[in-house]
KOLGU-4560 file (N, C-alpha, C; in nm, 3 decimals, padded with zeros to 5 digits):
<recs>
<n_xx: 12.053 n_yy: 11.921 n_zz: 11.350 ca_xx: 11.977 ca_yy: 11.984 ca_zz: 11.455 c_xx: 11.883 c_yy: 11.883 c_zz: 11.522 mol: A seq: 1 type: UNK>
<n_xx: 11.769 n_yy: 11.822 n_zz: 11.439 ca_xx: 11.721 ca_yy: 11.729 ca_zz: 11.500 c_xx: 11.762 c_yy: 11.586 c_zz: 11.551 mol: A seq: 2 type: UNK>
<n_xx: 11.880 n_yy: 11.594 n_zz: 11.508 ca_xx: 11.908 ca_yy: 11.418 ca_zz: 11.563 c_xx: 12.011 c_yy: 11.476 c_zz: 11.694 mol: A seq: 3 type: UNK>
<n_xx: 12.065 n_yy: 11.598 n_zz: 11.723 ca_xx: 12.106 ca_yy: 11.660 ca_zz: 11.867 c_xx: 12.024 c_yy: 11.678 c_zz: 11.979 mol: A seq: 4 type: UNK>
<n_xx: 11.892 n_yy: 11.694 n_zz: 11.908 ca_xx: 11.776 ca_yy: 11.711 ca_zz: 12.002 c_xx: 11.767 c_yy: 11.563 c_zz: 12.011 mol: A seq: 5 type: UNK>
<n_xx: 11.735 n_yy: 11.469 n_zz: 11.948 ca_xx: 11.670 ca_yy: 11.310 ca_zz: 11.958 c_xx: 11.789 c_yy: 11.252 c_zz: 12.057 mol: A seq: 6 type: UNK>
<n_xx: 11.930 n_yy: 11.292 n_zz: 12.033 ca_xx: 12.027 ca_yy: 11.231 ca_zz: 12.108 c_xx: 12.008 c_yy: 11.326 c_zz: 12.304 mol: A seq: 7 type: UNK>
<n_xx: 11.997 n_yy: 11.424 n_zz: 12.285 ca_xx: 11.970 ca_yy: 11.488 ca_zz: 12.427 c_xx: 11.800 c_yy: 11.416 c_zz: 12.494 mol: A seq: 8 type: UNK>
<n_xx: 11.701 n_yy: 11.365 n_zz: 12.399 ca_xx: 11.603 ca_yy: 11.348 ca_zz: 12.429 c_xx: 11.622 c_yy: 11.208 c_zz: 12.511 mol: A seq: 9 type: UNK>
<n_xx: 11.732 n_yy: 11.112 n_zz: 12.459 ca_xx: 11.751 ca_yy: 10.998 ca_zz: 12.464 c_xx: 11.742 c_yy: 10.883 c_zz: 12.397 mol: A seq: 10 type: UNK>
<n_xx: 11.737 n_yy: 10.924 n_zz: 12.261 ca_xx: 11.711 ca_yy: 10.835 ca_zz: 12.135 c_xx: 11.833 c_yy: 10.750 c_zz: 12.124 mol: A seq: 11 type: UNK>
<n_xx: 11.824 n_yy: 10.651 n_zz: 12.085 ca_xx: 11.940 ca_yy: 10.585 ca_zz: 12.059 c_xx: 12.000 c_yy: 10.626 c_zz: 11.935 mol: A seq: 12 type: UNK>
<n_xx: 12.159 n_yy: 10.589 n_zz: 11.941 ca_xx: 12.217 ca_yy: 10.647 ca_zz: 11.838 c_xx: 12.194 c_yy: 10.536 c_zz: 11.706 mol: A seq: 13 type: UNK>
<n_xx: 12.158 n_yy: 10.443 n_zz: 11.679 ca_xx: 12.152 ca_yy: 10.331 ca_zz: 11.553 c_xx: 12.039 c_yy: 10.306 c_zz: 11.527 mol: A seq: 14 type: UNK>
<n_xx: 11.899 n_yy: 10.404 n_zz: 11.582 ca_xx: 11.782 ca_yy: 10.443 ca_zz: 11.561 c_xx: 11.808 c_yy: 10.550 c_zz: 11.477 mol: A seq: 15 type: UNK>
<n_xx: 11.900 n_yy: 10.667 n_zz: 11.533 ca_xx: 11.927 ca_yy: 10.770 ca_zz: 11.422 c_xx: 11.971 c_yy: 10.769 c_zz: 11.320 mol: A seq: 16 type: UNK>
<n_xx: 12.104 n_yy: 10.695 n_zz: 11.353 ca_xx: 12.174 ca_yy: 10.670 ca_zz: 11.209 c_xx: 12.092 c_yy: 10.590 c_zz: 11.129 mol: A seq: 17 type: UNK>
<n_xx: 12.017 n_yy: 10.524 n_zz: 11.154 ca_xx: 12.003 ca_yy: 10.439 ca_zz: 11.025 c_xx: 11.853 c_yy: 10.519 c_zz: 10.949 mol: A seq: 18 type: UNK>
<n_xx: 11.777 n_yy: 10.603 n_zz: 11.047 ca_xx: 11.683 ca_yy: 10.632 ca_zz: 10.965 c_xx: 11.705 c_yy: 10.713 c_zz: 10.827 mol: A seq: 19 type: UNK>
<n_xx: 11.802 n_yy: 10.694 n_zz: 10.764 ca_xx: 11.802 ca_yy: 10.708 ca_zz: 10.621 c_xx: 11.766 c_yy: 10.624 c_zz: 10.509 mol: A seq: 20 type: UNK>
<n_xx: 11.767 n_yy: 10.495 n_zz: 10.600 ca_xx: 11.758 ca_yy: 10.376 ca_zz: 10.548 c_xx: 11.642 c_yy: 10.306 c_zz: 10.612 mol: A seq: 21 type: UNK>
<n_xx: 11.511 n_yy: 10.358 n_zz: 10.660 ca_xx: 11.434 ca_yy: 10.317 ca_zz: 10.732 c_xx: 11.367 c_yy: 10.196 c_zz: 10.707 mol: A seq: 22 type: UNK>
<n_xx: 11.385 n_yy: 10.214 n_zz: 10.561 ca_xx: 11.279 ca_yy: 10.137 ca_zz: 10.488 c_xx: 11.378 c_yy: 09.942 c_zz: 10.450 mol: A seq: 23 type: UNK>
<n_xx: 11.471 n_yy: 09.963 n_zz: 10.489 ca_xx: 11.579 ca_yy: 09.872 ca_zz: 10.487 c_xx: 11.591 c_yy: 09.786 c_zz: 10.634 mol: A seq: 24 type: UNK>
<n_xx: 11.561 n_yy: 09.851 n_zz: 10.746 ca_xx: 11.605 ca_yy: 09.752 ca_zz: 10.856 c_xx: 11.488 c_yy: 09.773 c_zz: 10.938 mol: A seq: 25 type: UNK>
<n_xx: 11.452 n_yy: 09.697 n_zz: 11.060 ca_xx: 11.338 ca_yy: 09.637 ca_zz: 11.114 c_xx: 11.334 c_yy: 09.699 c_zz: 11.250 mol: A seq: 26 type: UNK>
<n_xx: 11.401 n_yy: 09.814 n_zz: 11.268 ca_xx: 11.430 ca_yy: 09.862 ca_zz: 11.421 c_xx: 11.320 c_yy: 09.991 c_zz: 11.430 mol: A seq: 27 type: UNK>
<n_xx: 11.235 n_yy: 09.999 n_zz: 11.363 ca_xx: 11.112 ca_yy: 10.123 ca_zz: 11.340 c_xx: 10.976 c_yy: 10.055 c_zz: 11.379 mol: A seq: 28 type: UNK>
<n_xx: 10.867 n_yy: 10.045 n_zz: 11.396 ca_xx: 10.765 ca_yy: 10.026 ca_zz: 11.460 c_xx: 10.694 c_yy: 10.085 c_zz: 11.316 mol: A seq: 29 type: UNK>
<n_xx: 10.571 n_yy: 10.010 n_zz: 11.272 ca_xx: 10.470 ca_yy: 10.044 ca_zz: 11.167 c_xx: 10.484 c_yy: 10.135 c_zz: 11.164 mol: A seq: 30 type: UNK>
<n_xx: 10.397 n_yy: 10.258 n_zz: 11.302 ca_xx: 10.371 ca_yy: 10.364 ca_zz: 11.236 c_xx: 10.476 c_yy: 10.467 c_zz: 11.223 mol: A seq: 31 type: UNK>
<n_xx: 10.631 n_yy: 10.423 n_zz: 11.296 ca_xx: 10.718 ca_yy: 10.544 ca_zz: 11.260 c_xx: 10.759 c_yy: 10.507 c_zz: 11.093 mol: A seq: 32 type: UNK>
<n_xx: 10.731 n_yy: 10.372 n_zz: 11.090 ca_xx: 10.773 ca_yy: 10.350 ca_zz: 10.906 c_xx: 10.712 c_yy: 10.468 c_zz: 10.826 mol: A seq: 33 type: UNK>
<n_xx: 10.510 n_yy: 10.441 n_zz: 10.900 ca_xx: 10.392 ca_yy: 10.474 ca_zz: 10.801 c_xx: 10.463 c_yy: 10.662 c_zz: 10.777 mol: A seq: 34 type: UNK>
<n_xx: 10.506 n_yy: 10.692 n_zz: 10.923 ca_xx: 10.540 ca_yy: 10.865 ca_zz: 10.879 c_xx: 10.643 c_yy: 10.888 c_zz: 10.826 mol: A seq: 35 type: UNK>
<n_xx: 10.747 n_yy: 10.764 n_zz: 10.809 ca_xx: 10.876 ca_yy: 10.802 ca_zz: 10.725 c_xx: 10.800 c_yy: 10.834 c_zz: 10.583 mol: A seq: 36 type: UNK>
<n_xx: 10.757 n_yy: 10.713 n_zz: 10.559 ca_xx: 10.697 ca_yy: 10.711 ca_zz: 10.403 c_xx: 10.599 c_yy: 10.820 c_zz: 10.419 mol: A seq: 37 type: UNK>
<n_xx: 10.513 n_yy: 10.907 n_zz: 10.488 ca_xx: 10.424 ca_yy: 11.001 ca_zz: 10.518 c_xx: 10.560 c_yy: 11.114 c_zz: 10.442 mol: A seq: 38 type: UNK>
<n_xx: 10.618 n_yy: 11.109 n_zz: 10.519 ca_xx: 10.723 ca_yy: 11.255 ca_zz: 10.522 c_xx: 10.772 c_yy: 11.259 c_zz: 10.378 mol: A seq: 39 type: UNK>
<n_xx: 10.807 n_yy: 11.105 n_zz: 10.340 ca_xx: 10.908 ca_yy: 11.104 ca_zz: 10.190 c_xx: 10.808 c_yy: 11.147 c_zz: 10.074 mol: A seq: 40 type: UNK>
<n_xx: 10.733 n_yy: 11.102 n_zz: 10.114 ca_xx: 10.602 ca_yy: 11.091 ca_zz: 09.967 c_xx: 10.520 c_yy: 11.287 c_zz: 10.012 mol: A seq: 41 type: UNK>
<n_xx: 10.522 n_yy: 11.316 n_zz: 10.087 ca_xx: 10.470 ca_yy: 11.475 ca_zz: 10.111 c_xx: 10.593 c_yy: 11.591 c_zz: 10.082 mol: A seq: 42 type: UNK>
<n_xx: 10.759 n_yy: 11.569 n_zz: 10.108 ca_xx: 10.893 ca_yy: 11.610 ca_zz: 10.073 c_xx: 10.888 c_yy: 11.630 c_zz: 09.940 mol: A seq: 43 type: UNK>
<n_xx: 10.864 n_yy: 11.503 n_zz: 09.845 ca_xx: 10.914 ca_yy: 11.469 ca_zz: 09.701 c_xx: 10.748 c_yy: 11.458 c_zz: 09.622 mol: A seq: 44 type: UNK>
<n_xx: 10.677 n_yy: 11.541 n_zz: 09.686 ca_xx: 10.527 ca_yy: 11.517 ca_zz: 09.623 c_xx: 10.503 c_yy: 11.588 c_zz: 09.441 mol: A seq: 45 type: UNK>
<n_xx: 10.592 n_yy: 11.641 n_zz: 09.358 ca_xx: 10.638 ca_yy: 11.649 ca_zz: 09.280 c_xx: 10.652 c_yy: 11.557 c_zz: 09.205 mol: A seq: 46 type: UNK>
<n_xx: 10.739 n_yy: 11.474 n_zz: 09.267 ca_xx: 10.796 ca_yy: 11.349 ca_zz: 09.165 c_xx: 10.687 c_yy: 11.226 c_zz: 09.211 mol: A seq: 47 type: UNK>
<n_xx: 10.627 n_yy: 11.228 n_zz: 09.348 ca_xx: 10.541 ca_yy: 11.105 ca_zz: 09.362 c_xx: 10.368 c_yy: 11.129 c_zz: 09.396 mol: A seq: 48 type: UNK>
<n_xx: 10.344 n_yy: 11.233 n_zz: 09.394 ca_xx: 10.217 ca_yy: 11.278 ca_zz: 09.401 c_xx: 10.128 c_yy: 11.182 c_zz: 09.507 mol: A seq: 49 type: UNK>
<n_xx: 10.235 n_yy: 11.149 n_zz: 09.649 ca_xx: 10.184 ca_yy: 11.095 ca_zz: 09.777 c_xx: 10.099 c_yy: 10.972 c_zz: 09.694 mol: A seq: 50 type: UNK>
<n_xx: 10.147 n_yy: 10.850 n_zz: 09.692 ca_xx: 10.108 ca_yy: 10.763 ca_zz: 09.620 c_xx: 09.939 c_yy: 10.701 c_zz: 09.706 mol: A seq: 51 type: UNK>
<n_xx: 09.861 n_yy: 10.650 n_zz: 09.660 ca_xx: 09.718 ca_yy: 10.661 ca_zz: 09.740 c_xx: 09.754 c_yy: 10.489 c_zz: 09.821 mol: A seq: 52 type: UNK>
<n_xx: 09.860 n_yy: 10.435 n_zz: 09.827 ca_xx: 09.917 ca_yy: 10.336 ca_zz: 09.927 c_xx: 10.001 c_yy: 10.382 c_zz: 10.049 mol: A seq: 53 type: UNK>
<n_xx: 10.045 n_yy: 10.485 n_zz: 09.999 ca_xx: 10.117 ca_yy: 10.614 ca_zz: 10.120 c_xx: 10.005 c_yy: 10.655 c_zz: 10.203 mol: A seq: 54 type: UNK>
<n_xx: 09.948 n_yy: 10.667 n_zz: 10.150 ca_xx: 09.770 ca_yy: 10.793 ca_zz: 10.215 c_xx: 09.713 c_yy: 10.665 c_zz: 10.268 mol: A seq: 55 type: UNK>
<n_xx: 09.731 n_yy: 10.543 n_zz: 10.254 ca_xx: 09.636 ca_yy: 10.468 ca_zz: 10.305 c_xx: 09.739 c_yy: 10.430 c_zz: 10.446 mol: A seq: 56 type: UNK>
<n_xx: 09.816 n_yy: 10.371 n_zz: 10.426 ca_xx: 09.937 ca_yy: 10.344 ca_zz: 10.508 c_xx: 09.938 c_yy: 10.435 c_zz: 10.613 mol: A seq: 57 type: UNK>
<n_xx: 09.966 n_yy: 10.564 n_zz: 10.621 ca_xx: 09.925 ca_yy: 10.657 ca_zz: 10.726 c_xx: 09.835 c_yy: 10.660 c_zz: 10.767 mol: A seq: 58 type: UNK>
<n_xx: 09.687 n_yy: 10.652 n_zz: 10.732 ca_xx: 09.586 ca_yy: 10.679 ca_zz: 10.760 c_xx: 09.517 c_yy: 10.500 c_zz: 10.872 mol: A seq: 59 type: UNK>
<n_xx: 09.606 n_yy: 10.424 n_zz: 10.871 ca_xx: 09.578 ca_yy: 10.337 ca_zz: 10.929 c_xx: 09.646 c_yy: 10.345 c_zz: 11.073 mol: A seq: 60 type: UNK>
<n_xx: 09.738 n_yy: 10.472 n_zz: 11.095 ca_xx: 09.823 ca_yy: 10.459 ca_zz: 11.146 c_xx: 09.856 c_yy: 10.579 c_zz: 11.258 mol: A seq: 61 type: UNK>
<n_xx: 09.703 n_yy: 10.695 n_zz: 11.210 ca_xx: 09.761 ca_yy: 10.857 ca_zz: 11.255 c_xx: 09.626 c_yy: 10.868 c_zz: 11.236 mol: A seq: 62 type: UNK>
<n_xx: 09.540 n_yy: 10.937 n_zz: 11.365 ca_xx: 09.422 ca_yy: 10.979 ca_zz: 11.298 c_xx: 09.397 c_yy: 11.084 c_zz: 11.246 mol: A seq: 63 type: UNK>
<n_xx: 09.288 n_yy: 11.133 n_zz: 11.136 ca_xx: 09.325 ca_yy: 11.257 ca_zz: 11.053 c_xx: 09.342 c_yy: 11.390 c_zz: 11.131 mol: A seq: 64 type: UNK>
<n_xx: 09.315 n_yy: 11.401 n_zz: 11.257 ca_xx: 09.414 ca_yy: 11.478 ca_zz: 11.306 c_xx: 09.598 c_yy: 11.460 c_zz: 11.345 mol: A seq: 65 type: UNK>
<n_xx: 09.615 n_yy: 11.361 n_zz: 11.370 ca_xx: 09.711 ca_yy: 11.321 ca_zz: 11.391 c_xx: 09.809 c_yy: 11.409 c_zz: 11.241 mol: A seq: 66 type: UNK>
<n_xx: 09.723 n_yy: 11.343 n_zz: 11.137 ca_xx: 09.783 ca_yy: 11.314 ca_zz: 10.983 c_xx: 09.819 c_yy: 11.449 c_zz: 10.959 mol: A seq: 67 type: UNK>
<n_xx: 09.729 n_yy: 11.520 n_zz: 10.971 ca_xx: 09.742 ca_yy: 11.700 ca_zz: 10.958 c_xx: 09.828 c_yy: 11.746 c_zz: 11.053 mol: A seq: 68 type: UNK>
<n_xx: 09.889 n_yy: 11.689 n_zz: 11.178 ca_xx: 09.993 ca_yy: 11.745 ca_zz: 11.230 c_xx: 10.093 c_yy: 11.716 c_zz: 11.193 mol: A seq: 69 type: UNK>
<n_xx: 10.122 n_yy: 11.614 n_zz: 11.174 ca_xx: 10.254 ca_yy: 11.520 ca_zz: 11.097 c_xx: 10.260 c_yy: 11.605 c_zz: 10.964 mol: A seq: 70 type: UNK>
<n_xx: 10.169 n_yy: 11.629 n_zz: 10.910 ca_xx: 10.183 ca_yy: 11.704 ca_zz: 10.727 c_xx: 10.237 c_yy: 11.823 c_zz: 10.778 mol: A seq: 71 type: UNK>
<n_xx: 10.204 n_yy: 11.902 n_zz: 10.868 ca_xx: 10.210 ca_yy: 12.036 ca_zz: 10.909 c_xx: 10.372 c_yy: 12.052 c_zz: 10.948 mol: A seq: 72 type: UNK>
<n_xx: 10.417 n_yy: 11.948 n_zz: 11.025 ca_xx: 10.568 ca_yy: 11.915 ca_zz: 11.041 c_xx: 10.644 c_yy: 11.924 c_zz: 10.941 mol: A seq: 73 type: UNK>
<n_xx: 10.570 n_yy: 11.850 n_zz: 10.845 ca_xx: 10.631 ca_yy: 11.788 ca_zz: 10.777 c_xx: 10.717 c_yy: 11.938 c_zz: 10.637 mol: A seq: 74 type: UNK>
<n_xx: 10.602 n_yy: 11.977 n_zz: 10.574 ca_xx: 10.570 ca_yy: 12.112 ca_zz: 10.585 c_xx: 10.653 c_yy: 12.226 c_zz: 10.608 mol: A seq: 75 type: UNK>
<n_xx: 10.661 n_yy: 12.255 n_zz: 10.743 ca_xx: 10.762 ca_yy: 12.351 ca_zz: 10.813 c_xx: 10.914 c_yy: 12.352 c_zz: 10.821 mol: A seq: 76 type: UNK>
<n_xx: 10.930 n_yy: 12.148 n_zz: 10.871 ca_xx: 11.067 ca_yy: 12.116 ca_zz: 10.841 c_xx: 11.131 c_yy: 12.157 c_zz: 10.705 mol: A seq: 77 type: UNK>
<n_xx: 11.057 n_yy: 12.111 n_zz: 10.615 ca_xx: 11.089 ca_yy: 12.146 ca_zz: 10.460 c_xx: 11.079 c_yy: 12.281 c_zz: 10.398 mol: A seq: 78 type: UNK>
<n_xx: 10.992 n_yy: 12.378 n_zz: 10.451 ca_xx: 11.016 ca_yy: 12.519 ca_zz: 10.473 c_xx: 11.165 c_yy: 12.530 c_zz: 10.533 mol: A seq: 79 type: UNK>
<n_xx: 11.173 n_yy: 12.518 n_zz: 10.635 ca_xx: 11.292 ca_yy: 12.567 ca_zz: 10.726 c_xx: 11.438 c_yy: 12.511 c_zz: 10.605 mol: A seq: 80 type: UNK>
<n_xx: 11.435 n_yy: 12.379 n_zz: 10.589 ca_xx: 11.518 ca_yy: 12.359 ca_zz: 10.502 c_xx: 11.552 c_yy: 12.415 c_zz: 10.381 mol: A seq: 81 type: UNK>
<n_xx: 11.453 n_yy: 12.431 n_zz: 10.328 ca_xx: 11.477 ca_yy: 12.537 ca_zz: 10.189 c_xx: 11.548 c_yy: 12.684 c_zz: 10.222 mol: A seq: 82 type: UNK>
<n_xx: 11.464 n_yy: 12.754 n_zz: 10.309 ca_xx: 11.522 ca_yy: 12.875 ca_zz: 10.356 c_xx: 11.669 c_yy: 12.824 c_zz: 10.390 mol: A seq: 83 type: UNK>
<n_xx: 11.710 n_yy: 12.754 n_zz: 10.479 ca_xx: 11.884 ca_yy: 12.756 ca_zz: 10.536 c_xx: 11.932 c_yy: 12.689 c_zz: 10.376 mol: A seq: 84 type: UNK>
<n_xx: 11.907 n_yy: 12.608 n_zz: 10.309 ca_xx: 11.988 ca_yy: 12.593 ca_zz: 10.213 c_xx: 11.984 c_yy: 12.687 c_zz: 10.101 mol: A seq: 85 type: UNK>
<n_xx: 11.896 n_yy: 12.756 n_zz: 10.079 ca_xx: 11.920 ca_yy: 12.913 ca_zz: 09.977 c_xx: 12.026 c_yy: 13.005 c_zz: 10.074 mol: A seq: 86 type: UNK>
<n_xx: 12.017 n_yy: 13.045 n_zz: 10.149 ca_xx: 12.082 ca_yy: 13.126 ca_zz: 10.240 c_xx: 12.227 c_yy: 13.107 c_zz: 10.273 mol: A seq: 87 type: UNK>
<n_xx: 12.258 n_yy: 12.958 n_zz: 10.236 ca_xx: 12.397 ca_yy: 12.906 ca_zz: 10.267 c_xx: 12.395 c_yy: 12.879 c_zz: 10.405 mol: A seq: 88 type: UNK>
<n_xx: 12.310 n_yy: 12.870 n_zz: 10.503 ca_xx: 12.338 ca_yy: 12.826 ca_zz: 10.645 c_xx: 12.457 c_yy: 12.714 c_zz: 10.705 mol: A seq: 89 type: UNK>
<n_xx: 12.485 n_yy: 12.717 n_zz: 10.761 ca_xx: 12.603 ca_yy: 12.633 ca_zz: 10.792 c_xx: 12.559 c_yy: 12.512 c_zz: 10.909 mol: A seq: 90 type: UNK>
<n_xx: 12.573 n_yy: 12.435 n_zz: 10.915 ca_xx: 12.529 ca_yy: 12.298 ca_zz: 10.967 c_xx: 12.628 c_yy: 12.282 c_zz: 11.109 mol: A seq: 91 type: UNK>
<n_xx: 12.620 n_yy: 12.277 n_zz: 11.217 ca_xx: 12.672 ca_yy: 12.244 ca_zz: 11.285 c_xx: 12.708 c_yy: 12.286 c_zz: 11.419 mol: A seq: 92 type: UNK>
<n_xx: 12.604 n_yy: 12.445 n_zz: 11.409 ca_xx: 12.630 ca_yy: 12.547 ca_zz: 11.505 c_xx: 12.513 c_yy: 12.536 c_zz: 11.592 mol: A seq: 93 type: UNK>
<n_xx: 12.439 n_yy: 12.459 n_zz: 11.579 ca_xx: 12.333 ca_yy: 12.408 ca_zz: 11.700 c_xx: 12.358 c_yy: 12.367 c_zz: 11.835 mol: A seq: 94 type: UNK>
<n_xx: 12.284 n_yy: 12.445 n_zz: 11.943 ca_xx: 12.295 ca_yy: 12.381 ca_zz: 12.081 c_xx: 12.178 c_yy: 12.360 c_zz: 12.083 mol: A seq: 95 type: UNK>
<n_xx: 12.139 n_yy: 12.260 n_zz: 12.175 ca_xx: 11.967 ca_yy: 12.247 ca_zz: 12.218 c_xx: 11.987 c_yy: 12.327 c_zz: 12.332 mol: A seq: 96 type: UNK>
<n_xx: 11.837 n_yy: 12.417 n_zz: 12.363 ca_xx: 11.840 ca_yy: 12.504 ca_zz: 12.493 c_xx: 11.698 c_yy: 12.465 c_zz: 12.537 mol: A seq: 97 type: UNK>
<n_xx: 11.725 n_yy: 12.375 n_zz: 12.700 ca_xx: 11.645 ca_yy: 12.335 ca_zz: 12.739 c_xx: 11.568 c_yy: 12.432 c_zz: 12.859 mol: A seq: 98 type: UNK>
<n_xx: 11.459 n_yy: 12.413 n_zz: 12.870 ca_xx: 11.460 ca_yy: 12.528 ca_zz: 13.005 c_xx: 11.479 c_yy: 12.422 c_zz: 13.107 mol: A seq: 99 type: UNK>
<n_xx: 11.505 n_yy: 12.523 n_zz: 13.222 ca_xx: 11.517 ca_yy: 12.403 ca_zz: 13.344 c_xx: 11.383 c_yy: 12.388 c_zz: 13.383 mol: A seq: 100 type: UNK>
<n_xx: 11.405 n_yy: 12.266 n_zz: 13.464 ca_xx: 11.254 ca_yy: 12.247 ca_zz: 13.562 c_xx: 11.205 c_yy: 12.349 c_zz: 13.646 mol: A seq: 101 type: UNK>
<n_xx: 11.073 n_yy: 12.369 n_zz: 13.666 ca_xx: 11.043 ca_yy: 12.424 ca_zz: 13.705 c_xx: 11.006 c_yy: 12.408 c_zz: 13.868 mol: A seq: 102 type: UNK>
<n_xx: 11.061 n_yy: 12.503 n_zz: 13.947 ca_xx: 11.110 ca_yy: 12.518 ca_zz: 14.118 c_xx: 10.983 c_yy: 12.487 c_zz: 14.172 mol: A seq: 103 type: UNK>
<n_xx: 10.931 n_yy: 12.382 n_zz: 14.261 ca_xx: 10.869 ca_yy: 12.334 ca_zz: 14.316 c_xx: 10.774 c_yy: 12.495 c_zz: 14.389 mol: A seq: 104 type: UNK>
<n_xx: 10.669 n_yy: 12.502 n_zz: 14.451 ca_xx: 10.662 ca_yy: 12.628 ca_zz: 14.511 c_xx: 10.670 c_yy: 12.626 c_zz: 14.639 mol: A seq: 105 type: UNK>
<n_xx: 10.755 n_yy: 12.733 n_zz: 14.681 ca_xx: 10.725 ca_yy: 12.758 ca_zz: 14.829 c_xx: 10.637 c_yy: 12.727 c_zz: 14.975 mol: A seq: 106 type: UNK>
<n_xx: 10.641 n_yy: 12.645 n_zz: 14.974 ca_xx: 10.550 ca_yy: 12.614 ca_zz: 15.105 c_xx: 10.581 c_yy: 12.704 c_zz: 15.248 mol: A seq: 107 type: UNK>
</recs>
């Protein structure tokens, strides 16, 4: 779903693909690293209890409002995911629905 939206947005496609591997190749900018590792370490906070080099790393990078929106994302995405994978959702039936622009007014 989201990398249909990033590809309609205009993202490049070897920006997408590889962010699985973010932490491996050099085509990310600090702070989209700082929110990968933001996202991984808040996802798996269980097993890594957001390590306080994670929290610093973001925080150099997002201001604490920023940080609380990104968590809040972060959050919801992983909500949303849990729900479609208990449910059995099926992957692949996504369109993006854009609205159109909006009609200049009447003069």
């Amino acid at each position: 779903m989201h990398s249909i939206d990033l590809r309609s947005d205009g993202e490049t496609e070897i920006r997408i693909d590889l962010v699985s591997v973010w932490d491996e190749v050099d085509i990310y900018t600090d702070r989209e690293r700082a929110a990968f590792a933001w996202a991984e370490s808040v996802t798996k906070v269980s097993e890594t209890h957001v390590p306080d080099a994670v929290f610093a790393r973001a925080r150099q990078h997002f201001s604490p409002e920023e940080l609380a929106k990104l968590t809040l994302a972060i959050v919801a995405i992983n909500g949303w995911n849990r729900f479609c994978i208990s449910f059995r959702s099926e992957p692949g039936h996504y369109n993006p629905v854009r609205e159109p622009a909006a009609k200049p007014p009447a003069t």
